[in-house]
NULO-971150 format. One line per 5 residues: number of its first residue (from 1); their letters; for each residue x, y, z of C-alpha. Coordinates in pm, 1 decimal. Each point is the difference from the previous one (the first is absolute). Layout:
N
NUM> a> X:Y:Z  ...
END
This chain:
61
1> xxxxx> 1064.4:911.9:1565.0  -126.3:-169.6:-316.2  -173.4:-324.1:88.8  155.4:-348.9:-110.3  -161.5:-229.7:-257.4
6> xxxxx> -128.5:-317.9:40.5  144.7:-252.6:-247.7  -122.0:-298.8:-67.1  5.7:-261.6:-317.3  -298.6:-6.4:-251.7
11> xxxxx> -78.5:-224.3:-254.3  -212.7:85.6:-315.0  -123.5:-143.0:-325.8  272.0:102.1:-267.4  -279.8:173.7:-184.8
16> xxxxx> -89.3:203.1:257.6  352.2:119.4:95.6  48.6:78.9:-393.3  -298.5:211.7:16.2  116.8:174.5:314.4
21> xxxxx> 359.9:64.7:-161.9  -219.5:125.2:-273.8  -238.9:257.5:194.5  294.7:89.3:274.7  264.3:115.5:-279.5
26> xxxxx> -334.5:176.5:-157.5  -32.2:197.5:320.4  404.8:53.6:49.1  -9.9:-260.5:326.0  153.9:-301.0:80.8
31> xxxxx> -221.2:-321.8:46.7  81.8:19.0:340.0  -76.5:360.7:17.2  -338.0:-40.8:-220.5  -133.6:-316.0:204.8
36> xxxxx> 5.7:209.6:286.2  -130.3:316.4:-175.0  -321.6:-220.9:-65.8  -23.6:-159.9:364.0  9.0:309.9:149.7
41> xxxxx> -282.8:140.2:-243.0  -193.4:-332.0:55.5  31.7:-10.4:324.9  -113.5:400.2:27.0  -332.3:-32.0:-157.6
46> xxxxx> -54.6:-325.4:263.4  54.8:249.3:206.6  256.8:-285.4:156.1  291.7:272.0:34.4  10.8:341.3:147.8
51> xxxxx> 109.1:259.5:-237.5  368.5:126.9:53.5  131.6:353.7:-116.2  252.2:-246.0:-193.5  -329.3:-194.2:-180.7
56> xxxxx> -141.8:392.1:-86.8  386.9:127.2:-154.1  49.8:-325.4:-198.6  -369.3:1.3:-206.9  65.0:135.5:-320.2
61> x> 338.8:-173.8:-50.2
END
């Protein structure tokens, strides 16, 4: 069973978010999709989340 998301408001500079639209339609993502895309990278090389077999098929997108 696929686990359910978390959602939850965010607020950001409107230069930022146009620079996210920017890079996430470069990479074929949604904000949404791309925000988390670079979370869960971030928070890999911490070494702050364990790696799934979901984290290992998405890299590349």
């Amino acid at each position: 069973m696929a686990k359910e998301k978390k959602a939850f408001p965010l607020r950001l500079d409107p230069d930022i978010h146009r620079a996210l639209e920017q890079w996430a339609a470069d990479e074929f993502r949604s904000v949404n999709g791309h925000i988390e895309f670079l979370l869960r990278e971030a928070l890999g090389k911490a070494g702050r989340l364990k790696k799934t077999n979901q984290m290992d098929n998405n890299e590349g997108k």
